[in-house]
C-alpha positions in Angstrom: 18.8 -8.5 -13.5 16.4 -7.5 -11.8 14.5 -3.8 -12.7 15.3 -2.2 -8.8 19.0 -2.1 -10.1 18.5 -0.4 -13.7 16.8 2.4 -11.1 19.5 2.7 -8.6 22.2 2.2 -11.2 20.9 4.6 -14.1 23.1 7.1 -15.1 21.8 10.9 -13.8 18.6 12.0 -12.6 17.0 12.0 -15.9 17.8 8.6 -16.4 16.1 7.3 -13.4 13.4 9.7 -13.2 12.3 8.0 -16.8 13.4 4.7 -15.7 10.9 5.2 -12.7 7.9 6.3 -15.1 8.8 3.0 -17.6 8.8 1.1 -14.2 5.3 2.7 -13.2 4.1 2.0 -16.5 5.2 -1.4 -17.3 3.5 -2.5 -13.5 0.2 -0.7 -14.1 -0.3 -2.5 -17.5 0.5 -5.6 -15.6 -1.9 -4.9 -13.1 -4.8 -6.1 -15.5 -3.3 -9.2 -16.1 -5.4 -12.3 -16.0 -3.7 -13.6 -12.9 -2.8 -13.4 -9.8 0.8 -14.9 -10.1 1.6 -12.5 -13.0 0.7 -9.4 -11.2 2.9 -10.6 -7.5 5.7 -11.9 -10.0 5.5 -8.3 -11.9 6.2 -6.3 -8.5 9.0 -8.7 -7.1 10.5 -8.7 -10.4 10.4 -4.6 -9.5 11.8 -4.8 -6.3 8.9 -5.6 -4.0 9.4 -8.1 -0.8 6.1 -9.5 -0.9 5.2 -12.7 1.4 4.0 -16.2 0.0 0.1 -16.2 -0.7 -0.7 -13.0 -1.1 -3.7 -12.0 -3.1 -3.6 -8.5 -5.8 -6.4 -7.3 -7.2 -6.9 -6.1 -10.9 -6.1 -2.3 -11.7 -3.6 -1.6 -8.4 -1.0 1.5 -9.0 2.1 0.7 -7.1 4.8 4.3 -7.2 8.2 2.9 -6.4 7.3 -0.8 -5.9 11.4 -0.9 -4.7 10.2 0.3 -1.2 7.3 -1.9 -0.9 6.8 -4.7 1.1 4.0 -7.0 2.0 3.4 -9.8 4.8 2.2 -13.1 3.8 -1.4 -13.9 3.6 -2.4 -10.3 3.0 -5.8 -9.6 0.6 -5.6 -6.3 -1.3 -8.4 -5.4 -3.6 -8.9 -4.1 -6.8 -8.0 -0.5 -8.0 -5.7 0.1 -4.8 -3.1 2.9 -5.2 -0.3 1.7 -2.8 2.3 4.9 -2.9 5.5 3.7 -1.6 7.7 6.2 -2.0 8.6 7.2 1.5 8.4 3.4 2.2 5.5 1.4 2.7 4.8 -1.6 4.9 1.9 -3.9 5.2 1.8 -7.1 7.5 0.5 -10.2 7.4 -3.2 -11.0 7.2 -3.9 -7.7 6.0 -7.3 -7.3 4.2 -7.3 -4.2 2.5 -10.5 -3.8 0.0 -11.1 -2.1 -3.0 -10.5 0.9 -4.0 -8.5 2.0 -1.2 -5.8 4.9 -1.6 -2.6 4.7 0.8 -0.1 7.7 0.2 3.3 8.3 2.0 3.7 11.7 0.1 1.7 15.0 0.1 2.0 18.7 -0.5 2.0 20.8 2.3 -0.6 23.4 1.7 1.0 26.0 4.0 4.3 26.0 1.9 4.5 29.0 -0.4 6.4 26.9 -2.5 3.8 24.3 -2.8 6.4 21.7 -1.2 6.2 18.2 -0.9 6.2 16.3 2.7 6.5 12.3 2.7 6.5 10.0 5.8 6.1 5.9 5.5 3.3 4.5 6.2 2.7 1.1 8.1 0.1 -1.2 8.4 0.1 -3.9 11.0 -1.1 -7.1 10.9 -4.8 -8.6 10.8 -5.7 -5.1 9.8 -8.9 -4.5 8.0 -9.0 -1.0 5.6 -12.4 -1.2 4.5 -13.6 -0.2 1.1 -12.4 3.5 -0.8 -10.9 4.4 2.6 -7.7 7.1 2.2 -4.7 6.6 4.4 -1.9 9.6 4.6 1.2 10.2 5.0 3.0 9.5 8.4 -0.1 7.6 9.3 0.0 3.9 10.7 -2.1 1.6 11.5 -1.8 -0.3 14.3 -2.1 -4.2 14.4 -5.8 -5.7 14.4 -7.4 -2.2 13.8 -10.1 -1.2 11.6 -10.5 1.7 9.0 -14.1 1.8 8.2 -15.4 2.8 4.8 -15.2 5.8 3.3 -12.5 7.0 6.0 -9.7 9.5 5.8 -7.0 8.5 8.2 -4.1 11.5 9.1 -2.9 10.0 12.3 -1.8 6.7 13.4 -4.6 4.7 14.4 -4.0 2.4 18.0 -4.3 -0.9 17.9 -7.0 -3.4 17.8 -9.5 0.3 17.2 -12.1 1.1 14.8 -11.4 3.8 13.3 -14.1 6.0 11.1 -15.3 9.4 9.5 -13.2 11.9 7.9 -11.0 12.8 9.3 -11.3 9.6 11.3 -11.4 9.2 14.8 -11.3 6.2 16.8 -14.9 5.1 17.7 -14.6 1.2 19.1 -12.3 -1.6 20.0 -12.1 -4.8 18.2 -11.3 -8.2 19.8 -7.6 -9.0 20.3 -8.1 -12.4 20.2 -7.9 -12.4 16.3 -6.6 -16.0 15.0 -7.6 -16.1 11.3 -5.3 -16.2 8.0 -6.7 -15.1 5.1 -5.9 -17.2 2.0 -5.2 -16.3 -1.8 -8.4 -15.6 -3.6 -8.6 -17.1 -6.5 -10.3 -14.6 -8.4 
């Protein structure tokens, strides 16, 4: 059986709200494990759709891993918070670095009541998000583009754009002839 059920199936909020943190837990410790393999197998055995070579860095967070899903051939570095709890997509060919934080749920700081917004997030594919770049809520990013370093993205960025700066703006065009397929590291 696999864990997505125990969460959809446990019985009252309680139940799934600590089924949820046990889920969150168990994936994090699995996050350092010694192999790639382990640390895909850990998230599909959680619920995520993930693609066939795809690479996971050491240390990634993953919140609800059941509304996850990643193309094949997609890179994603080490330390990497992937919140998917308004639903997060990532293509194929995907290189996303370390360090990178992508959330699909925020607080709006207008609210009096300090409320939460979410919106999913996508991330076409052959995109680039370049080291300790943040990606928010409601935010996609187009096929082919690039999020430079160090970048705070609030809107959707178009694709096949370089995208930069906090918050970032679009500040070039990459090529759209992109052909390349990123294989499994085998860190």
């Amino acid at each position: 059986m696999r864990i997505v059920a125990w969460t959809r199936e446990a019985a009252g909020p309680r139940g799934r709200k600590w089924i949820r943190k046990f889920v969150e837990a168990w994936l994090w410790l699995m996050s350092w494990a010694p192999s790639h393999t382990l640390r895909i197998g850990a998230l599909r055995i959680a619920g995520a759709k993930i693609g066939k070579d795809v690479s996971l860095g050491r240390g990634a967070r993953v919140l609800n891993p059941w509304t996850l899903s990643i193309g094949a051939h997609t890179m994603i570095g080490m330390r990497v918070t992937l919140d998917a709890r308004a639903g997060l997509t990532i293509g194929q060919n995907c290189n996303i670095s370390d360090d990178v934080t992508i959330w699909t749920a925020e607080h709006d700081i207008q609210s009096p009541d300090f409320a939460m917004t979410i919106a999913p997030v996508a991330i076409g594919d052959r995109a680039w998000i370049c080291y300790r770049s943040i990606i928010l809520a409601g935010a996609d990013i187009e096929e082919g583009s690039v999020v430079a370093t160090g970048a705070v993205v609030t809107k959707s960025v178009p694709p096949y754009s370089v995208a930069a700066g906090v918050p970032a703006r679009v500040l070039g065009k990459r090529t759209q002839n992109l052909s390349y397929q990123l294989g499994r590291s085998r860190l």
